[in-house]
C-alpha positions as CSV (number, residue, x, y, z in Angstrom):
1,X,129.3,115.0,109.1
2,X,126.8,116.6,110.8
3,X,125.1,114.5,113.8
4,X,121.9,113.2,112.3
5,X,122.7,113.8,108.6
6,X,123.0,110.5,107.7
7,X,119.9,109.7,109.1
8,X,117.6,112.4,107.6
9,X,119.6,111.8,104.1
10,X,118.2,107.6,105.0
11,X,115.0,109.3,105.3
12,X,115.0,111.5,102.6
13,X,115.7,108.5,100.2
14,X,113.2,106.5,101.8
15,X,110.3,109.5,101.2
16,X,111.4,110.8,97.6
17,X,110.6,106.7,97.1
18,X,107.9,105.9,98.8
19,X,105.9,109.3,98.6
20,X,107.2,111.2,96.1
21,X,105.5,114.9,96.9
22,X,106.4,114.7,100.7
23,X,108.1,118.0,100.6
24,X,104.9,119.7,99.1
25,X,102.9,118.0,102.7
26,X,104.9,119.5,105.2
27,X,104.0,122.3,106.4
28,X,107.7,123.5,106.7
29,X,106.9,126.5,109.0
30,X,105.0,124.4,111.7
31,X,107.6,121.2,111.5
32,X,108.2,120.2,114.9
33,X,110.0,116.8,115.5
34,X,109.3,116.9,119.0
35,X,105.5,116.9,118.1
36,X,103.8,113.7,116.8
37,X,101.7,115.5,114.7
38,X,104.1,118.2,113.1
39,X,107.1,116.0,113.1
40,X,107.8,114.8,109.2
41,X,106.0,111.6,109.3
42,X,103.3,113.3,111.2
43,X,102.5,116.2,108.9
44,X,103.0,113.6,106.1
45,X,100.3,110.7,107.7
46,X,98.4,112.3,110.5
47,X,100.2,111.0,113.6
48,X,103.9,109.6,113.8
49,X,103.0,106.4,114.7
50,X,100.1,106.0,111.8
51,X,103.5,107.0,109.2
52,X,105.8,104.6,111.1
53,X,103.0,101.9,110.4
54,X,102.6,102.9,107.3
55,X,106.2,104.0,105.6
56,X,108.9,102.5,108.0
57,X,110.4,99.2,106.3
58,X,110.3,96.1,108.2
59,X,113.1,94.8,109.7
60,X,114.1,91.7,111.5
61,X,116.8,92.9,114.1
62,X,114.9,96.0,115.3
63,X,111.6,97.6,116.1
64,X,109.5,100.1,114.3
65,X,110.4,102.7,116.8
66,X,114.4,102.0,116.4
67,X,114.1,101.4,112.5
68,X,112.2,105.6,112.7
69,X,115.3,106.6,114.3
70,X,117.7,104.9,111.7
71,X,115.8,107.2,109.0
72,X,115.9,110.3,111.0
73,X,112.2,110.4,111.8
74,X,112.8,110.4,115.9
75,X,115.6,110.7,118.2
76,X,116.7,107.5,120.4
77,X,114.4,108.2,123.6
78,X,116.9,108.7,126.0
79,X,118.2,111.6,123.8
80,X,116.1,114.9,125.3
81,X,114.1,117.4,124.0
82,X,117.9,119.3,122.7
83,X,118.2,116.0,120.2
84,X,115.0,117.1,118.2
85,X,116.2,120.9,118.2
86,X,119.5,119.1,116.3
87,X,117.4,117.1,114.0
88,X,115.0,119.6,113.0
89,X,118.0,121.8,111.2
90,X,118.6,118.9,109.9
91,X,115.7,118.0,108.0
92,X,114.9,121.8,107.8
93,X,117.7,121.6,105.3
94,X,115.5,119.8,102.5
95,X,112.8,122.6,102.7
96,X,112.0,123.8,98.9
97,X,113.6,127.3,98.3
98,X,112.0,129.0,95.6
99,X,110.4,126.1,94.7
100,X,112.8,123.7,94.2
101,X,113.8,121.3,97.1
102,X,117.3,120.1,97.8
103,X,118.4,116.7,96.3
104,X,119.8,114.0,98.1
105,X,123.2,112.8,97.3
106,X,123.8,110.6,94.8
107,X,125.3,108.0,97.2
108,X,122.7,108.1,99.7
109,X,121.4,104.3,99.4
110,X,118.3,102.8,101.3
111,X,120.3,100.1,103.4
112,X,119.7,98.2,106.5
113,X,121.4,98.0,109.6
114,X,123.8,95.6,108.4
115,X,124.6,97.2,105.3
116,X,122.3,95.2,103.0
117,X,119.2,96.8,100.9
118,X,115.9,97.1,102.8
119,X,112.8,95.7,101.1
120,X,110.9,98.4,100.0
C-alpha cells in the first residue's frame, strides 16, 4: 500500500458522498496540496479551511485539522513540503481520464478513528 492511499481513498469516499461532482471542481492541472487554495478541499470550497468547516465530519477524539489529515486532505504538520509532493500522486490518481474518473474500491468504508462509522 502506497503511503497516503488509504487516506485519499477515506477522502474519496467522503467527496463522492458529500459532493458528488467534486472531480468535475478541481482544476486537476493547477492541484496543489501544499496550497490552501488549489489543494482538493480548496479548489472544491475556496480556501482549505472554509472545506474543513464545511465537509470534515466531527469527531470527538480529534481536531478538524487531524480529522483533514485522516481523509487525505493535509499532511500531519511536522511532515515537510516532500509529504504533499507524495500526496498529490496520490490523489492525482482519481483525475477523470477521458471522462470518466477512477472509482473507489468497493471496500473503502467512511470509518472513524476507532474503526466505527462517522456521522455523515
Amino acid at each position: 500500500m502506497r503511503k497516503y492511499e488509504a487516506q485519499v481513498n477515506r477522502g474519496v469516499a467522503l467527496l463522492d458522498k458529500k459532493v458528488p461532482e467534486w472531480r468535475d471542481r478541481v482544476d486537476w492541472p493547477t492541484l496543489n496540496m501544499a496550497m490552501c487554495e488549489d489543494c482538493i478541499g480548496g479548489q472544491i470550497a475556496g480556501t482549505f479551511f472554509r472545506f474543513i468547516d464545511e465537509f470534515i465530519p466531527r469527531s470527538k477524539e480529534k481536531g478538524k485539522l487531524d480529522q483533514a489529515t485522516w481523509y487525505g486532505f493535509d499532511t500531519e504538520w511536522r511532515a515537510g513540503e516532500r509529504c504533499y509532493a507524495g500526496l498529490q500522486r496520490e490523489w492525482l490518481r482519481y483525475k477523470p481520464m477521458s471522462g470518466k474518473a477512477k472509482k473507489v474500491k468497493k471496500s473503502t468504508q467512511l470509518t472513524d478513528r476507532k474503526g466505527g462509522p462517522d456521522a455523515l
